[in-house]
PLY file of the C-alpha trace (Angstrom):
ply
format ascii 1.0
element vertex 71
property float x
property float y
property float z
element edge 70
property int vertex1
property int vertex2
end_header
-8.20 -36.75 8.28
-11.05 -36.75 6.14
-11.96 -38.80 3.29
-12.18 -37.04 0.17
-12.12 -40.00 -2.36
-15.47 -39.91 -3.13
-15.73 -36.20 -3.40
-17.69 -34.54 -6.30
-16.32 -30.76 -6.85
-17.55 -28.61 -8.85
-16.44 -25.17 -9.81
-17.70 -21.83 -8.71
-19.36 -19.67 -10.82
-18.36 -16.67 -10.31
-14.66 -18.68 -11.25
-15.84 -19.25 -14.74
-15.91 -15.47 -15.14
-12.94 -14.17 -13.58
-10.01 -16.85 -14.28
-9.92 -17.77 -10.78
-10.41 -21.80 -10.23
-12.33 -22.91 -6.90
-13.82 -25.50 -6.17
-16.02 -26.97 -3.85
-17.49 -30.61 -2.60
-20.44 -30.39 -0.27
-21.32 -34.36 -0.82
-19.19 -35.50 2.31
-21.77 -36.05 5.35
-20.76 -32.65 7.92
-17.82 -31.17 6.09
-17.59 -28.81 3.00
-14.46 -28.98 0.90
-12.30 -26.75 -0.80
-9.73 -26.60 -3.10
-7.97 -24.85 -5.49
-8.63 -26.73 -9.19
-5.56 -26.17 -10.98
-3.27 -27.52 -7.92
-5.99 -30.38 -6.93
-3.11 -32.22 -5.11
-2.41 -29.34 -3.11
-5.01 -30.13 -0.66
-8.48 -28.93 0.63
-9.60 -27.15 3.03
-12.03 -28.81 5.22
-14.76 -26.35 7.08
-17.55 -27.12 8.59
-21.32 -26.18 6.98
-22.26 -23.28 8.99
-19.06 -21.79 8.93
-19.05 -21.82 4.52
-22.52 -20.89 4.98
-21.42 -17.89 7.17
-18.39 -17.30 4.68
-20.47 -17.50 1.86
-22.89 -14.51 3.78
-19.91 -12.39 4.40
-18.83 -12.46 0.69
-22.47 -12.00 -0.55
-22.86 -8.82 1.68
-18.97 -7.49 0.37
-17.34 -8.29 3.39
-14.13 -9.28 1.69
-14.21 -6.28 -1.44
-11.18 -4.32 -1.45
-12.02 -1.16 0.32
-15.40 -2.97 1.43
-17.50 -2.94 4.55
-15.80 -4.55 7.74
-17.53 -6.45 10.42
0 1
1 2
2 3
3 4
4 5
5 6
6 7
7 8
8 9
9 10
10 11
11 12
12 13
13 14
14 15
15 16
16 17
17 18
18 19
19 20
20 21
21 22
22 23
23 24
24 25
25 26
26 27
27 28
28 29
29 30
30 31
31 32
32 33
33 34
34 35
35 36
36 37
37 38
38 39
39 40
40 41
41 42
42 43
43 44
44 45
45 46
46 47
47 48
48 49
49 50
50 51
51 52
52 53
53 54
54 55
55 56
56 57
57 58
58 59
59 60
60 61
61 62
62 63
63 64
64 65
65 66
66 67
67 68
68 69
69 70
């Protein structure tokens, strides 16, 4: 399990805009954290760099849009 005491999250901005509330913590040596901020005790979920970074590419490019491109 990893340790996520000494996380620092911080809130997407694109969340700001839209209501939505995620959060992310990319301070833990080889993990990236996620988490949802108004259920914080709910749990993270715990990827690994390149696959947010690939994530993160796949939104950017409208992978995910309703109706949007498919890979």
């Amino acid at each position: 399990m990893t340790d996520l005491s000494r996380a620092t999250w911080r809130k997407a901005k694109a969340s700001q805009n839209n209501g939505g509330c995620v959060e992310v913590a990319a301070n833990i040596p080889g993990v990236i954290a996620i988490r949802d901020s108004k259920r914080p005790a709910g749990g993270a979920h715990i990827v690994s760099p390149a696959a947010f970074a690939a994530f993160l590419a796949d939104a950017k490019a409208g992978s995910y849009d309703i109706g949007g491109s498919q890979r």
